[in-house]
N, C-alpha and C positions, 0 to 999 in steps of 0.2 A: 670564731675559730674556723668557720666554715671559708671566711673568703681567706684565711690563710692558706690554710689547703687548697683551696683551687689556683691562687696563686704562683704555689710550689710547682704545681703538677705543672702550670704552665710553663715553669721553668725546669723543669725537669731535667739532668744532664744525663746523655742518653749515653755516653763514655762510660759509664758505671758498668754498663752492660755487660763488658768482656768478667770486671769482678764477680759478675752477680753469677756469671756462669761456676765459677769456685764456690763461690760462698751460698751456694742453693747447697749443698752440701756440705759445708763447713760448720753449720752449727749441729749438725748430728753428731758429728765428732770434738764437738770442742775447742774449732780451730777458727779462729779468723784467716780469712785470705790477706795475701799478702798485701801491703799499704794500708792496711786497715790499723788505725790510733790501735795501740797497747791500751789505753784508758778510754772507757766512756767519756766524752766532753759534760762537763757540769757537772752534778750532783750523781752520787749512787756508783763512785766508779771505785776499781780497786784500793784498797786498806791491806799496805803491806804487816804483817803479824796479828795476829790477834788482840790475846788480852791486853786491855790496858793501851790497844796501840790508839795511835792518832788517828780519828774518825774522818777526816776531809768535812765537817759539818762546818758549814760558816756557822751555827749557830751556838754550838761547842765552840769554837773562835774568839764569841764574843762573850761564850760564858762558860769556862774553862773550869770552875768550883763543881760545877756542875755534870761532870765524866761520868761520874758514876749512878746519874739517875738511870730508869728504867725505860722499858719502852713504854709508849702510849698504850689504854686497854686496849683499843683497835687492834695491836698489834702481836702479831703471835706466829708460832708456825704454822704455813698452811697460804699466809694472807699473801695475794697476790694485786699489784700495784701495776698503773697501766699508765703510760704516758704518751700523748702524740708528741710525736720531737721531729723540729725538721734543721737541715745546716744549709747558709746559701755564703756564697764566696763573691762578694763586692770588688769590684776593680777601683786602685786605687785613681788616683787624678793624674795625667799626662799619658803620652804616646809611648808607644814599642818599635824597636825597629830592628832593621836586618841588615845585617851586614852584606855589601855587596863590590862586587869587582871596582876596581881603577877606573874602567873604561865604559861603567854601568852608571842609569842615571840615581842620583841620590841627593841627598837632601843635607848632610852636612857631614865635617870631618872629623873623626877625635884628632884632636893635635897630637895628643900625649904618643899614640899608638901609626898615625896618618892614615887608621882606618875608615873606608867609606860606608854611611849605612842612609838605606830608605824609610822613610816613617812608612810604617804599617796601619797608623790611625790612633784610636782610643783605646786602651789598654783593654783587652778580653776579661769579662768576667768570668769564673767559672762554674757557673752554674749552682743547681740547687739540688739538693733530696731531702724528702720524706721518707716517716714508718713511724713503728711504736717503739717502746721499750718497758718492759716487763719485766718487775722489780720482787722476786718468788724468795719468800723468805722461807728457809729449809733446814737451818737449825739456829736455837738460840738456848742460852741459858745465862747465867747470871753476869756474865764478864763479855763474851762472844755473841754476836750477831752474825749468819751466813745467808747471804743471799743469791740466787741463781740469779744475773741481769741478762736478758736476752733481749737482742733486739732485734728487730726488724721491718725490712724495706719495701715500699711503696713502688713500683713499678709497673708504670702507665695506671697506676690503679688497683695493682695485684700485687698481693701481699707476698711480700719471699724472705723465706730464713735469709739472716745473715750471718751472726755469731753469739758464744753467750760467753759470759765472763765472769769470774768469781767477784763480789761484794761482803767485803769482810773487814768489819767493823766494830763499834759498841752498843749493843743495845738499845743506848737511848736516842740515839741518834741516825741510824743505818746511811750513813755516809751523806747525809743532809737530806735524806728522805723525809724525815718526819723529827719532829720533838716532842717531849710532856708539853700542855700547853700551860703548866706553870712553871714550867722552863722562859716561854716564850716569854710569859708575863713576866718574869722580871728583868726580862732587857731592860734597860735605862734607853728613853728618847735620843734618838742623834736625829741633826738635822745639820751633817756639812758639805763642801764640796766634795770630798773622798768619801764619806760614809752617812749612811742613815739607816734609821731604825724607827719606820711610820706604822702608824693602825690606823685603817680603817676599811671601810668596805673596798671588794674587789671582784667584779662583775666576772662571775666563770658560768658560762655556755648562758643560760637563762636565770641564772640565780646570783644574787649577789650573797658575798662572804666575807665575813667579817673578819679578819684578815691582820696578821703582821708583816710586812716589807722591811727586808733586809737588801741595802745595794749597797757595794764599791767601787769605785773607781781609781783605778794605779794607774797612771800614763795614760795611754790609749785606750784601754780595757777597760769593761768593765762590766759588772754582774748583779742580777740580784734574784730572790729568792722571794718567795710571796707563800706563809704560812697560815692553814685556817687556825684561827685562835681557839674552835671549837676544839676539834679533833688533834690537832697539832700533824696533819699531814700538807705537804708540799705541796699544792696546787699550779703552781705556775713557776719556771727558770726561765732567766735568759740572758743571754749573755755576748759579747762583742771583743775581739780584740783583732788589733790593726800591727799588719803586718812593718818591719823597716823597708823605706824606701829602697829601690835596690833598680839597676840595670842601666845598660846607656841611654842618656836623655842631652838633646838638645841643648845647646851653650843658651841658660837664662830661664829654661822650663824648670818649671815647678813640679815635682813629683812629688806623692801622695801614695804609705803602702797600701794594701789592701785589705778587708777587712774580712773576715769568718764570723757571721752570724749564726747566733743558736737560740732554739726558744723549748721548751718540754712544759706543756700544760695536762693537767690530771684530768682522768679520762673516767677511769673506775679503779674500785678498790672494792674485792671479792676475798669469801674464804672456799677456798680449793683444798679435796682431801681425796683419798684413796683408801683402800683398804690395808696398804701398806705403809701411809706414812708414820704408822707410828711403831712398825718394828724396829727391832735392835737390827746394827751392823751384823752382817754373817762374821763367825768366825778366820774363815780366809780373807777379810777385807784389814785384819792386822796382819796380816803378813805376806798379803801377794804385794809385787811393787813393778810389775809388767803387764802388759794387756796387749797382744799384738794382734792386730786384726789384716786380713787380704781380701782384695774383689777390683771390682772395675768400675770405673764409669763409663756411659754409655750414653754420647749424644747423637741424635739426630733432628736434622731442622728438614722440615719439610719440601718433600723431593729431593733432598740429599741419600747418600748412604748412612749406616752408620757405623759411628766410630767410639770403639770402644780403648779405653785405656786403663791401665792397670793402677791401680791404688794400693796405696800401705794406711793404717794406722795404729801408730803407737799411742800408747796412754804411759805414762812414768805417776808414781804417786808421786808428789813433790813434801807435802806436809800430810803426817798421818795423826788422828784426832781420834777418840773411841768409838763416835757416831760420824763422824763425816772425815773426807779427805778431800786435801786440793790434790790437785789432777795438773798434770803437765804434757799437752798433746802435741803431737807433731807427724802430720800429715805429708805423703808423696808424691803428687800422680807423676806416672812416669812418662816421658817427655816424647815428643812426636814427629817421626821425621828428621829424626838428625839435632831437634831440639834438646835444651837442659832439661832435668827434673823438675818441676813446681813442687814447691818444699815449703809449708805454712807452719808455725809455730804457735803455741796459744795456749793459755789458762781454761782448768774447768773445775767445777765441784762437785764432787757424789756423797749423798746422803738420798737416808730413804724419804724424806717428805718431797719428791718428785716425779712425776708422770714418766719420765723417763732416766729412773737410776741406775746407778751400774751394778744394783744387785736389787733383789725384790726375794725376801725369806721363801723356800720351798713352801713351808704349812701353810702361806697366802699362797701361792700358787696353786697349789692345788684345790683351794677352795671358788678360783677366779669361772668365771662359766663366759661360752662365747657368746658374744654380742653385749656384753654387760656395757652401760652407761658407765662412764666414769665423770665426765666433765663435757660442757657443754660451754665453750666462751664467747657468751652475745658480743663482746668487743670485736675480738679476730674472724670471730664465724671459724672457731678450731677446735673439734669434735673430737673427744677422746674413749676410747673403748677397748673392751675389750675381743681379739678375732678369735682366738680360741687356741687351741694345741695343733702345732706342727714338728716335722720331724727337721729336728738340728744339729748340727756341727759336732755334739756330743750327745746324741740320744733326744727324749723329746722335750720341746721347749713352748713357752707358753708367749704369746704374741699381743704385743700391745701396739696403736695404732693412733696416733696423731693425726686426722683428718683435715685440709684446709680446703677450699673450693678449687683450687688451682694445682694440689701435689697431697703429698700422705709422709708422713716419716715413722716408719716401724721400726719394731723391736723386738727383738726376740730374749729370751731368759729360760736358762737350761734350769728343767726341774729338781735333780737334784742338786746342783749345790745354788741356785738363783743368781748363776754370775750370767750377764750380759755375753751372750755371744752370737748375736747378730742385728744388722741394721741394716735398714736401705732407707732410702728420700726419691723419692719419687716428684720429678719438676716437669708438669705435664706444658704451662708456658715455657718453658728455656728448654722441653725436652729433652728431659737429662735424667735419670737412671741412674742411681749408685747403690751398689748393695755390698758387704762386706760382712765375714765370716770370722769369728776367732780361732787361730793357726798355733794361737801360745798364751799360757799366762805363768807367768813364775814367781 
C-alpha cells in the first residue's frame, strides 16, 4: 500500500487546488463544493429511503433472501471505519486536437465540416488524488442503518476536509461496508467471465486474510470487493470503468475512451464515543426545519492582503426521524468583483452519536469541563476535545474542537437549549478562516 501512495502523490493533480480552497470549509457545513460526485464512488455511498430500502451491497445482490439479517457483532453505534481510497483518470488511446485557421499549419481536414485541426499529441491524462474516508455509524436499530461518510483529501501530503455525506442503508449490510460472515459463507462459488465469488487468502498491509472476493465485470467496467471471512468487514474495493470514445480523431485512428480508477483498502476500524452519544434528540429537533447561519471567510496567502467574503448557510431538515435527521444544506459565498455567487448544495445527517452534532442535551453540557479528552485518532492524527464555555450568539455556549496538524474545526452549542450555533474551520495550509454565527432557526 505504501508504494500506492507514493505513487498517487507523485501524480498528484494540483488543479484540485482552486476546489480544496471551497471545500476546506464545506464539510463543516455539510456541503460538497461544486463538481464534487453526488455519490461516494464504490462501496458506502448514499441509500435512498430507509427501511427495507435497497442497500447498494453487491453482496445483498447476490444474496437477496438475506435483507433482513443483522449487522456483524463488530458492529454497532459508535464504530468508526477508515479507508485509504485514491481515484486516477487514464487517458484513453489516440491524439487530441485543435482546431485551427484556413491559413494555419495543420494536420488534417474534417470533410464533413472542411474544418482544419492540429494534433496536440497523446491524449492528456488527468491526473490523480488521494485521502481517507471514514465510514461513522451514528444510529441503527432493527430495519435502519445511518452512517456519517466523510471523506477526506490528501494534499501534497496534508490532510484537508472535503465533504461528508449521508449513508443510509440496512443494517446487515451498510452499503457494502461489511456482512454476517455467514451471510458470506453461503455465496455459492462463481468462477466466470462477468462474475466471481473466490476464497482465499488476501495479503492486507503485513497480514494475510482469509478472505471472500466478489468481482464483475459489464462492458468496460468493472469491480470487486474483498471481504474478511472472519469479521465479515470490507478490506479492500476497486474498481474501473472506461469512458465512450468521443472527439475529432484522424481519418483511420483508433481511439480508445478513458478510464477512472478507484481502489479503498481498510485501514482501521475503532469504537469512538462521547458522553453524549447516547442522549435522546432534544425536543426542538421535532419541530425546527431551519437553521440559518452568517460569517465570512477569510483568505490570505502569504504577502498578499486579505480578503474576506461573506457566507450564508442554510441547513433545511429534508427527512425527520425520532433520533436522527437528514439535513439538506446549501451554502453561498458571495461573489467578488463583479463575480457570481458560489452556491454549493449537499446532504448531511445529525444524530447525537457524533463529535460534532447539531445538538448535544444541556444536562451533558453542563457536565463537559475544559480540556477534556474526547478522542484521539492515531489514523488522521485528529484530536477531539473539549475548550470550554464561551460567550455565544445566544448567551453562553459550550466549545468543542476538532484538532488536525494543519487547521481545527469548532463548535460552538448554546447551553440552554444544546442547538448548534456556531462554527468556524480554521485551514492554516490554504490559509483560510471561516466562522459562522446562527442569525435564525425556525
Amino acid at each position: 500500500m505504501a508504494e500506492e501512495k507514493s505513487e498517487m502523490r507523485k501524480n498528484f493533480d494540483f488543479r484540485l487546488v482552486p476546489a480544496l480552497l471551497t471545500a476546506s470549509f464545506a464539510l463543516v457545513y455539510g456541503c460538497k463544493p461544486p463538481g464534487t460526485a453526488s455519490k461516494l464512488g464504490g462501496p458506502g455511498g448514499n441509500v435512498t429511503g430507509v427501511s427495507n430500502a435497497a442497500d447498494g451491497s453487491v453482496v445483498l445482490n447476490m444474496s437477496p433472501n438475506s435483507a433482513g439479517s443483522g449487522p456483524p457483532d463488530n458492529i454497532k453505534v459508535g464504530t468508526r471505519i477508515t479507508y485509504y481510497t485514491a481515484t486516477a483518470s487514464v487517458a484513453g488511446d489516440g491524439h487530441w486536437y485543435e482546431p485551427v485557421g484556413p491559413n494555419e499549419p495543420f494536420d488534417f481536414v474534417d470533410k464533413k465540416t472542411d474544418q482544419h485541426y492540429k494534433d496536440q499529441g497523446q491524449k492528456p491524462s488527468g491526473g490523480s488524488s488521494e485521502g481517507y474516508t471514514e465510514y461513522n455509524v451514528v444510529y441503527m436499530d432493527g430495519d435502519t442503518c445511518v452512517m456519517e461518510v466523510v471523506a477526506w483529501g490528501l494534499l501534497s501530503g496534508v490532510l484537508k476536509p472535503l465533504f461528508r455525506t449521508p449513508g443510509i442503508g440496512l443494517p446487515g449490510f451498510g452499503g457494502g461496508i461489511w456482512a454476517r460472515p455467514e451471510v458470506l459463507e453461503g455465496l455459492p462459488d462463481i468462477n466466470t467471465d462477468e462474475q466471481k465469488i473466490l476464497r482465499g487468502p488476501y495479503k492486507l498491509g503485513d497480514k494475510q486474510v482469509d478472505s471472500v472476493w466478489l468481482s464483475t465485470t459489464l462492458g468496460t467496467g468493472n469491480s470487486y470487493y474483498v471481504y474478511d471471512r472472519a469479521t465479515g468487514l470490507m478490506i479492500r474495493y476497486g474498481g474501473s470503468a472506461e469512458g465512450t470514445p468521443g472527439g475529432i480523431h484522424a481519418e483511420g485512428e483508433v481511439q480508445t475512451g478513458g478510464k477512472i480508477l478507484s481502489i479503498s483498502t481498510l485501514l482501521a476500524k475503532r469504537q469512538v464515543s462521547a458522553p453524549w452519544f447516547n442522549d435522546p434528540a432534544p425536543q426542538w429537533a421535532q419541530t425546527v426545519n431551519e437553521l440559518d447561519f452568517e460569517g465570512n471567510i477569510t483568505t490570505q496567502m502569504p504577502g498578499g492582503p486579505a480578503i474576506a467574503l461573506p457566507v450564508t448557510s442554510k441547513i433545511f431538515v429534508a427527512e425527520r426521524h425520532p433520533q436522527w435527521l437528514k439535513l439538506r444544506t446549501e451554502v453561498t459565498v458571495k461573489g467578488i468583483n463583479g463575480m457570481p455567487d458560489n452556491v454549493s448544495n449537499g446532504e448531511s445527517i445529525a444524530a447525537s452519536a457524533m463529535y460534532d452534532p447539531l445538538w448535544i442535551q444541556p444536562s451533558t453540557l453542563a457536565n463537559l469541563r475544559a480540556g477534556q479528552q474526547l478522542d484521539n485518532d492515531p489514523t488522521l492524527n485528529l484530536q477531539t476535545q473539549v475548550v470550554g464555555k464561551k460567550a455565544g450568539p445566544r448567551g453562553d455556549m459550550m466549545v468543542i474542537a476538532e484538532t488536525m496538524p494543519n487547521g481545527e474545526l469548532i463548535f460552538g452549542y448554546d447551553l440552554q437549549t444544546g442547538m448548534l450555533v456556531y462554527m468556524r474551520t480554521q485551514d492554516k495550509g490554504m490559509f483560510n478562516d471561516t466562522e459562522l454565527t446562527l442569525k435564525n432557526s425556525n
